[in-house]
Residue frames as qw, qx, qy, qz and C-alpha x, y, z in Angstrom:
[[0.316, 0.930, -0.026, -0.188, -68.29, -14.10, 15.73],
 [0.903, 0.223, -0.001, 0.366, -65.27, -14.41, 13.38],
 [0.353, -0.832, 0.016, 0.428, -62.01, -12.78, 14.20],
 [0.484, 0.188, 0.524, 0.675, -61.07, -12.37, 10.72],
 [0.202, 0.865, 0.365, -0.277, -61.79, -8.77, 10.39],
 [0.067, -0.865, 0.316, 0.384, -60.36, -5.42, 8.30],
 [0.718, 0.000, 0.595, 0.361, -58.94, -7.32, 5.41],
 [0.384, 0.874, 0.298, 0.018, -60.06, -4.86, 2.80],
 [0.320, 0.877, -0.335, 0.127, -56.46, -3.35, 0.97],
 [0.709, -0.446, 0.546, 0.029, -54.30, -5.99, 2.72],
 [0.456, 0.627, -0.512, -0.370, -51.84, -7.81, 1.15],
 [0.868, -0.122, 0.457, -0.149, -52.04, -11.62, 0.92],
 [0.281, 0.656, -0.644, -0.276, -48.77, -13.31, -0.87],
 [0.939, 0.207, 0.097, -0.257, -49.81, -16.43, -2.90],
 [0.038, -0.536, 0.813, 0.224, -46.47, -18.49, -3.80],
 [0.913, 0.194, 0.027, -0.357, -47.31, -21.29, -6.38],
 [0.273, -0.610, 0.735, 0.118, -44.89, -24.38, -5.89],
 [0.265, 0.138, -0.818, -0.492, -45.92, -27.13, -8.20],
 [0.812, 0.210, -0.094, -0.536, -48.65, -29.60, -8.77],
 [0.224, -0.154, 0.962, 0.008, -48.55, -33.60, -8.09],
 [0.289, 0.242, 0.925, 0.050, -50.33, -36.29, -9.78],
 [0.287, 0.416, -0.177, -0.845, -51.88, -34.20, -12.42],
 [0.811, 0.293, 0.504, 0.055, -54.26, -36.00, -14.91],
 [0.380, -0.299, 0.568, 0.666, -52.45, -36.65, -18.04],
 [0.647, 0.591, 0.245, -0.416, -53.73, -34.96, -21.52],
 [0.183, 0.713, -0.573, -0.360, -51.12, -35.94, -23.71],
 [0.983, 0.075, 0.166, 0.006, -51.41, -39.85, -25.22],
 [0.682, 0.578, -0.261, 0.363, -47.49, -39.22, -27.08],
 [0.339, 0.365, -0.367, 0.786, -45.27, -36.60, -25.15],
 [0.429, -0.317, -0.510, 0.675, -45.06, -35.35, -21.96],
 [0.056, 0.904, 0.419, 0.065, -47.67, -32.34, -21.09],
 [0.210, 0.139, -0.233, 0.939, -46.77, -28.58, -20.21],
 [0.413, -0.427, -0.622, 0.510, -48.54, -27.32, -17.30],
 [0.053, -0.535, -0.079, -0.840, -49.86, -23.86, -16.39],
 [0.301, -0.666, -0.607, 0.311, -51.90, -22.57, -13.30],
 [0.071, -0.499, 0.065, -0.861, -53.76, -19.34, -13.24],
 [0.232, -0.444, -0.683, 0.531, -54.90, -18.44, -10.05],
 [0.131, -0.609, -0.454, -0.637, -58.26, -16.04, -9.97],
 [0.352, -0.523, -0.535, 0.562, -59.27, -13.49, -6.97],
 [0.387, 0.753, 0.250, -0.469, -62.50, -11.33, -8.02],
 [0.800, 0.581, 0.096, 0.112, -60.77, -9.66, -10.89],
 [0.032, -0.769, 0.638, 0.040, -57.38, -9.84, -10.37],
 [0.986, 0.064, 0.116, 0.100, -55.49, -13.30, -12.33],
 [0.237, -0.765, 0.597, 0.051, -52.38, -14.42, -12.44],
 [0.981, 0.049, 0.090, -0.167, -50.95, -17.02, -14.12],
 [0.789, -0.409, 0.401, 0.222, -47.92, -19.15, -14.06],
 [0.331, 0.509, -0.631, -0.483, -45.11, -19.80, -16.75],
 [0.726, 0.367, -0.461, -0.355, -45.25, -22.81, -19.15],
 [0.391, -0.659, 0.639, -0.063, -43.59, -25.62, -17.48],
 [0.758, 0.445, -0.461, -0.117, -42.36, -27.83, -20.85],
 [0.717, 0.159, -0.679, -0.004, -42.52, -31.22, -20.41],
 [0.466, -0.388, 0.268, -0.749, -43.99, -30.83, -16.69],
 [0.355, -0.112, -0.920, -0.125, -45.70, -34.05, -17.21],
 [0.544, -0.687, -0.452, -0.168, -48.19, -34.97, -13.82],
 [0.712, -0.452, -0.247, 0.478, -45.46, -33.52, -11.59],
 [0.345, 0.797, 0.083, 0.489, -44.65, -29.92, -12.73],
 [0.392, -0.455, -0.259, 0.757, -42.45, -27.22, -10.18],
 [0.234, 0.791, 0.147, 0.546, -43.25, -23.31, -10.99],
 [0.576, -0.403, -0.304, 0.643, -41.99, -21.93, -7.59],
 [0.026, 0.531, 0.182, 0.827, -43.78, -18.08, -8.41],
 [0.301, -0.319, -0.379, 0.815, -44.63, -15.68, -6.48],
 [0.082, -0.578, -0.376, -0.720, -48.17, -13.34, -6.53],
 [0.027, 0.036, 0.324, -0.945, -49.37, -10.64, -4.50],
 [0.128, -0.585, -0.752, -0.276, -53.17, -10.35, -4.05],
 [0.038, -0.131, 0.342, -0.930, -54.79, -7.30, -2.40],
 [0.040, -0.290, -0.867, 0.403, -57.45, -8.70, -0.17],
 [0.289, -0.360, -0.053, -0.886, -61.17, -7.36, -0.39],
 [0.331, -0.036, 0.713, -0.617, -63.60, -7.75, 2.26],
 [0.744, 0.145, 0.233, -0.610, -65.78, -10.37, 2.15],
 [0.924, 0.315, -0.172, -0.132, -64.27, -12.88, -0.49],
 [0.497, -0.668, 0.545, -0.093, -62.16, -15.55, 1.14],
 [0.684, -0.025, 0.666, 0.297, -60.99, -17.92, -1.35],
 [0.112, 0.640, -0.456, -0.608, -59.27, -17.90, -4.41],
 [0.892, 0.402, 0.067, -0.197, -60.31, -19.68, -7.72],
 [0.114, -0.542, 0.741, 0.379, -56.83, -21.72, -9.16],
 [0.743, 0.641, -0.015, -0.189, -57.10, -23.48, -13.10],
 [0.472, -0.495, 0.653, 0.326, -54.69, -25.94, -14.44],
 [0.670, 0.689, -0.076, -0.266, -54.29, -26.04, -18.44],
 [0.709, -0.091, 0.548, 0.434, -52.05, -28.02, -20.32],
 [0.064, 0.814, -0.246, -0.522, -50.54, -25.72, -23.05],
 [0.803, 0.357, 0.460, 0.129, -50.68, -26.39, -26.82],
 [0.070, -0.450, 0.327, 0.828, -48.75, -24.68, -29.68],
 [0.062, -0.222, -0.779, -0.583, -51.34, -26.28, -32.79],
 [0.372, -0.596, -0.711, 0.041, -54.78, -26.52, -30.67],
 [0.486, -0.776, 0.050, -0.398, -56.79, -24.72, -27.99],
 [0.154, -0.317, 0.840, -0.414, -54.87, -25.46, -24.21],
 [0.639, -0.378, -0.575, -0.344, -56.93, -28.50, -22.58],
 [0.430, -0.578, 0.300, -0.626, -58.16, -28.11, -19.19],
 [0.463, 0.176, -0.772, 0.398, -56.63, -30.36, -16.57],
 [0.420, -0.406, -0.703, 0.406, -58.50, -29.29, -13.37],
 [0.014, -0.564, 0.157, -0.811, -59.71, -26.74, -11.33],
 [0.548, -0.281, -0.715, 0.331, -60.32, -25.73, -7.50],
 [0.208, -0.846, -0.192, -0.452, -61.30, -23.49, -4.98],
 [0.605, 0.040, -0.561, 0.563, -59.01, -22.15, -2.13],
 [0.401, -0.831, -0.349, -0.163, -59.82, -20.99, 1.03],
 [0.228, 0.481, -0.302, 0.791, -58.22, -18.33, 3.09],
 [0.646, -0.709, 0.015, -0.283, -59.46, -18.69, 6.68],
 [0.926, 0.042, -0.132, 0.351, -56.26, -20.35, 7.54],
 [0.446, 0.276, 0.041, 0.851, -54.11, -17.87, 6.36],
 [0.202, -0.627, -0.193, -0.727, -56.23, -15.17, 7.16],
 [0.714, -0.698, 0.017, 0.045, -56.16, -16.34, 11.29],
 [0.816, -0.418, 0.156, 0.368, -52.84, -18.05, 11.77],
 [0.150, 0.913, -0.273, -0.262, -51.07, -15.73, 8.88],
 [0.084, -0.441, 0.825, 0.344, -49.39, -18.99, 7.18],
 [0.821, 0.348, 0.199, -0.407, -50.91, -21.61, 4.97],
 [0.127, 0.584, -0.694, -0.401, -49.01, -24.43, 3.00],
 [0.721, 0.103, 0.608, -0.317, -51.67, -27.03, 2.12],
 [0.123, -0.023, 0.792, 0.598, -52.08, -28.96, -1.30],
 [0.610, 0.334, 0.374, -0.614, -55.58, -28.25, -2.49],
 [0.408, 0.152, 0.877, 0.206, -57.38, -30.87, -4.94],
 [0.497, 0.207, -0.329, -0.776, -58.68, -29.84, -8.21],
 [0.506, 0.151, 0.839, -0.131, -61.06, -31.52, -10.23],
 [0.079, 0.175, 0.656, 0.730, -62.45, -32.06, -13.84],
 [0.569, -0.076, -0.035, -0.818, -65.83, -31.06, -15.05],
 [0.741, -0.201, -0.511, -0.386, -67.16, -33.79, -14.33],
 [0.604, -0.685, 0.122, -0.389, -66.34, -33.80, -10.97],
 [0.918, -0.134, -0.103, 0.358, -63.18, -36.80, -10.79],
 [0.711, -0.583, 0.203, 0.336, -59.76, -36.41, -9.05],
 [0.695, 0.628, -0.106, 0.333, -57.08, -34.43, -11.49],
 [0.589, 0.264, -0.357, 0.675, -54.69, -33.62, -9.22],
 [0.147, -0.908, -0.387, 0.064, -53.67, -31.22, -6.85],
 [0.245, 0.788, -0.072, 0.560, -51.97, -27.68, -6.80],
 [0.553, -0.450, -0.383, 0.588, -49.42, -26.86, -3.60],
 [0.087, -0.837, -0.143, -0.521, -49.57, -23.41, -2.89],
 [0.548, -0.255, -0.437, 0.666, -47.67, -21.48, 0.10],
 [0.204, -0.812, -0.265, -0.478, -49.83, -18.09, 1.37],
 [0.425, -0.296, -0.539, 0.664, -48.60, -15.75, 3.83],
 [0.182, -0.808, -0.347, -0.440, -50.46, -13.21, 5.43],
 [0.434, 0.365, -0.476, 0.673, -48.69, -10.27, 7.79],
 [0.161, -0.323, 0.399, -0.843, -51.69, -9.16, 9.43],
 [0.572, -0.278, -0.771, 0.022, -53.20, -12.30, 10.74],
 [0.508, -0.592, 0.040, -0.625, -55.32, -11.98, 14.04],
 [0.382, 0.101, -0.851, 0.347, -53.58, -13.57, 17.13],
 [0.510, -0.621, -0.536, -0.259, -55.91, -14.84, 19.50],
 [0.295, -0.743, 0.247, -0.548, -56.37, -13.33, 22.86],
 [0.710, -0.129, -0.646, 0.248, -55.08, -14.84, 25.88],
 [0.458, -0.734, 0.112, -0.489, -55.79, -14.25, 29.70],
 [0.022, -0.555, 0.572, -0.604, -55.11, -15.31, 33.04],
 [0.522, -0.367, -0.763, -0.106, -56.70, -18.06, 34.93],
 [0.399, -0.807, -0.172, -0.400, -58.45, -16.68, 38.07],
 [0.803, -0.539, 0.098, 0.236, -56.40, -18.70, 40.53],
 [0.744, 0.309, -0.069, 0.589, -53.03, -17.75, 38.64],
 [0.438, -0.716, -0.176, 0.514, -51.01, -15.01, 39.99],
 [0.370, 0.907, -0.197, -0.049, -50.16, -11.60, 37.90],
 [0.867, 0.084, -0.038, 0.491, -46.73, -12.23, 36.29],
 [0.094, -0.985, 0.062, 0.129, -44.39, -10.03, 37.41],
 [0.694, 0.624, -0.286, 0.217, -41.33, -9.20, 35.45],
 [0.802, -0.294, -0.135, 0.502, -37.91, -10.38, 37.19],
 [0.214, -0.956, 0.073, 0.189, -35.82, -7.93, 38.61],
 [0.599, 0.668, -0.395, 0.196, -32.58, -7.30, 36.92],
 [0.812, -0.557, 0.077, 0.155, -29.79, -8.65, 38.74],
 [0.121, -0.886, 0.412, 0.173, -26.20, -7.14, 39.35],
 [0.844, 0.235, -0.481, 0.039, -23.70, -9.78, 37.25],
 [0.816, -0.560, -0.142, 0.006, -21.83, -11.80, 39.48],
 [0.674, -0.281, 0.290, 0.619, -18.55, -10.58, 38.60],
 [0.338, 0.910, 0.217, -0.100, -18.10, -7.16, 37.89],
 [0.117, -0.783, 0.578, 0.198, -14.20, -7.64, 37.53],
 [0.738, 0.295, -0.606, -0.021, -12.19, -10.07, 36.26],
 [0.843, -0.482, -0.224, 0.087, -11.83, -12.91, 38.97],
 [0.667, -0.739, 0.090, -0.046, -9.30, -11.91, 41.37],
 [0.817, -0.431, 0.358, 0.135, -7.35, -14.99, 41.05],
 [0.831, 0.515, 0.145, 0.154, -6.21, -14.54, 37.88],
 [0.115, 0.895, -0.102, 0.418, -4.12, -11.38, 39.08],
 [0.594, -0.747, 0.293, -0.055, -2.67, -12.67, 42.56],
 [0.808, -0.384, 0.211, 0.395, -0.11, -14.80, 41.11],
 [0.028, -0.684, 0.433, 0.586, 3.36, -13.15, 39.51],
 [0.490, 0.646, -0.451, -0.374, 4.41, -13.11, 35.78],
 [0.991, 0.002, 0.059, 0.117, 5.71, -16.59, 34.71],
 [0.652, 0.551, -0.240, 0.462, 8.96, -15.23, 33.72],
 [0.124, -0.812, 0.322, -0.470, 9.64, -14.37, 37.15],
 [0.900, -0.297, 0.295, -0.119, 10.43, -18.02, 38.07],
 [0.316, 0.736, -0.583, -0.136, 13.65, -19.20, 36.87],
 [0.986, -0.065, 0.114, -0.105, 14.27, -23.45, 36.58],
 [0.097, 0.771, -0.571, -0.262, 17.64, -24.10, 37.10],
 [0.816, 0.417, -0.325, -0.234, 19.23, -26.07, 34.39],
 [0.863, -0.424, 0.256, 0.102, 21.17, -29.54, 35.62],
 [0.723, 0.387, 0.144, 0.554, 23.76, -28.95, 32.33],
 [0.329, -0.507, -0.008, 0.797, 26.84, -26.16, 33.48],
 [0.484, 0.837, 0.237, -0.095, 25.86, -23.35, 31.26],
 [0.621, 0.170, 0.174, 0.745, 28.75, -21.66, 28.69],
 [0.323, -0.519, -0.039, 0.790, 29.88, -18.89, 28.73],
 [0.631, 0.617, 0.455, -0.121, 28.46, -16.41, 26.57],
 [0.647, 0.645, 0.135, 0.384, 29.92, -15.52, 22.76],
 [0.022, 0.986, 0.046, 0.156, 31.54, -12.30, 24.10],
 [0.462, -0.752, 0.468, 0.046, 34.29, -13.61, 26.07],
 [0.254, 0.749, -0.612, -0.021, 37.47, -14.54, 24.33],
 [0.989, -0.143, -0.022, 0.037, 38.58, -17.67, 23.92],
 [0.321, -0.752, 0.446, 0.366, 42.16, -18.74, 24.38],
 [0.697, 0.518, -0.195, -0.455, 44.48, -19.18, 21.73],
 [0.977, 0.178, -0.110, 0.039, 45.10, -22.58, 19.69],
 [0.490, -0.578, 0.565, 0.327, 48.61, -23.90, 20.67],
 [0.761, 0.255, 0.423, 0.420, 49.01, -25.04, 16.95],
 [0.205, -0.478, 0.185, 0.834, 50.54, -22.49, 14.41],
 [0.597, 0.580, 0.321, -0.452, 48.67, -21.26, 12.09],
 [0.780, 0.243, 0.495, 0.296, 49.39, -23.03, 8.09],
 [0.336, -0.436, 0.438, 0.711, 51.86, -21.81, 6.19],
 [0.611, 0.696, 0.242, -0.290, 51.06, -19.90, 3.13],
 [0.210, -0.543, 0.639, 0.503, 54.63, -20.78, 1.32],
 [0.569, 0.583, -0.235, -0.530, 53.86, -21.38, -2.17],
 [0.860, 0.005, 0.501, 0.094, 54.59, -25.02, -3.54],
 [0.059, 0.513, -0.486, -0.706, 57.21, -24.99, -6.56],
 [0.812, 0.289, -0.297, -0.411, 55.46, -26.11, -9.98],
 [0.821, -0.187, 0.507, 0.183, 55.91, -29.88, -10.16],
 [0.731, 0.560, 0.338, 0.194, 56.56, -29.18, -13.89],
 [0.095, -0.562, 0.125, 0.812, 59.07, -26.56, -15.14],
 [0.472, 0.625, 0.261, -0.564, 57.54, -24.69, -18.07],
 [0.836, 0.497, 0.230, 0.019, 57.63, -25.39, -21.49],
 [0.154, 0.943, -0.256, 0.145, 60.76, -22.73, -21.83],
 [0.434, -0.717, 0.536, 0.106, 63.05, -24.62, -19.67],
 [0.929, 0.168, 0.304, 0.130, 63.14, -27.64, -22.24],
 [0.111, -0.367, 0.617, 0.688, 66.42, -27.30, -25.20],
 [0.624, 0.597, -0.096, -0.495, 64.86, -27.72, -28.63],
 [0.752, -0.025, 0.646, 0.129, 65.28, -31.26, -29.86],
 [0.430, 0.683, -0.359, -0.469, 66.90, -31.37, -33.48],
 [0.909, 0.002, 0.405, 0.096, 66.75, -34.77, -35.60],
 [0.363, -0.348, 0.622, 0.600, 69.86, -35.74, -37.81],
 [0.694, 0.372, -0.255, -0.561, 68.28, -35.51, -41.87],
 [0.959, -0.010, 0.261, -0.112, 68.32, -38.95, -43.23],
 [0.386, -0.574, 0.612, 0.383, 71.63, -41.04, -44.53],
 [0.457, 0.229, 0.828, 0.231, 70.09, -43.38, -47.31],
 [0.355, 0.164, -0.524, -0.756, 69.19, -42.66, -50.60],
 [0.534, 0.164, 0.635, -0.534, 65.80, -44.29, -51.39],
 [0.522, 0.578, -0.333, -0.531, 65.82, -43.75, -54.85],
 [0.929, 0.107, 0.348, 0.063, 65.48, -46.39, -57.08],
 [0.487, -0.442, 0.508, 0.556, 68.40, -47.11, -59.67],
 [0.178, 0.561, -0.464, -0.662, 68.40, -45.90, -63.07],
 [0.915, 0.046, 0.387, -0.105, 66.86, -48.69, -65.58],
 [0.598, -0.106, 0.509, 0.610, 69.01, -49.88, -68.54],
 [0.190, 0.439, 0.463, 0.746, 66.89, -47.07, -70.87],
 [0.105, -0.515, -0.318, 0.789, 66.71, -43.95, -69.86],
 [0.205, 0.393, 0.159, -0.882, 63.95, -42.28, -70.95],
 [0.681, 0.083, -0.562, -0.463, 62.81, -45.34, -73.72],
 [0.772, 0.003, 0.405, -0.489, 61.40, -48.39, -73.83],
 [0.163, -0.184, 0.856, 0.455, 62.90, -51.47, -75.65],
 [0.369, 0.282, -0.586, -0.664, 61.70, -52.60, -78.88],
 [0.671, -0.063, 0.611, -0.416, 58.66, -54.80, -78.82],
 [0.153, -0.078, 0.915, 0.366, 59.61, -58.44, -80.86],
 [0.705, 0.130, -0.097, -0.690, 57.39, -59.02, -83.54]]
């Protein structure tokens, strides 16, 4: 008998992660991808993934609410046109006993064309919370397990030893260098005398002490001498 029971209003979270080796419908450019994913009548389908090629990612996330009795989900891969109809790339059929026991599921499932060849396949990650863990017993000859007794720790203080010896600072290393005396106590004073603050006379006396130099005018006439016509010009010889 199966131990996949009660499944009816459960929730069974479908996570679609991409799609390998896809057949190609595109002879130019580089497809775009889809995947709807069918369960009774509840669908879901994927975004666009432009320029996807055979190797799309969609990394989505659906919810499914479980009904009794139908254990596998329909999933449809379409290559998305903007002129045209989409063209159909594949389809498959997923099962949920997996998931539905062990409450995880991350297989690749294989699609196929209508005509029954290899188009790829579709990765898919399904978790399920209320998965049925199998029973487990006892072998006859085993002995009942009985839970260990707590035990007291082994040290409910800090060790001892940490506490028996004194403070470092109560040890005192004496130093082989004589120590000085400290700052407080007076030195004696210098036998020199302390530097005279007598004032140095200028090396210069000021401008005031000088007399006031006073040159003689000149003795010599510079002037030139009168010519022989004063104030003409002699007669020019024809």
């Amino acid at each position: 008998m199966s131990m996949i029971s009660g499944i009816q209003g459960q929730l069974l979270e479908v996570t679609v992660v991409s799609c390998n080796k896809l057949k190609d419908t595109e002879w130019i450019s580089r497809q775009d991808p889809y995947v709807c994913l069918e369960y009774g009548s509840i669908k879901f389908r994927t975004r666009t993934c432009t320029d996807g090629g055979k190797n799309p990612t969609f990394q989505e996330k659906f919810v499914f609410t479980l009904i009794e009795g139908l254990r596998e989900i329909n999933v449809v891969v379409w290559n998305s046109n903007t002129l045209s109809y989409d063209d159909f790339i594949g389809s498959g059929k997923i099962q949920l006993h997996k998931v539905l026991s062990q409450g995880y599921d991350d297989t690749a499932w294989p699609i196929q064309t209508k005509t029954g060849r290899h188009a790829g396949e579709v990765r898919l990650i399904m978790h399920y919370a209320n998965a049925n863990k199998p029973a487990t017993g006892y072998a006859p000859s085993a002995p009942p397990y009985a839970a260990p007794q707590p035990q007291a720790p082994m040290y409910s203080v800090p060790p001892p030893h940490l506490a028996s010896y004194p403070p470092a600072a109560a040890y005192q290393t004496p130093s082989p260098y004589p120590s000085y005396p400290p700052h407080s106590v007076a030195y004696p004073p210098t036998p020199y005398p302390p530097p005279q603050t007598t004032a140095y006379p200028p090396a210069y006396p000021p401008p005031s002490a000088y007399p006031p130099v006073s040159y003689p005018p000149p003795s010599q006439d510079y002037s030139y001498p009168p010519g022989p016509y004063q104030g003409t010009y002699p007669p020019r010889p024809y």
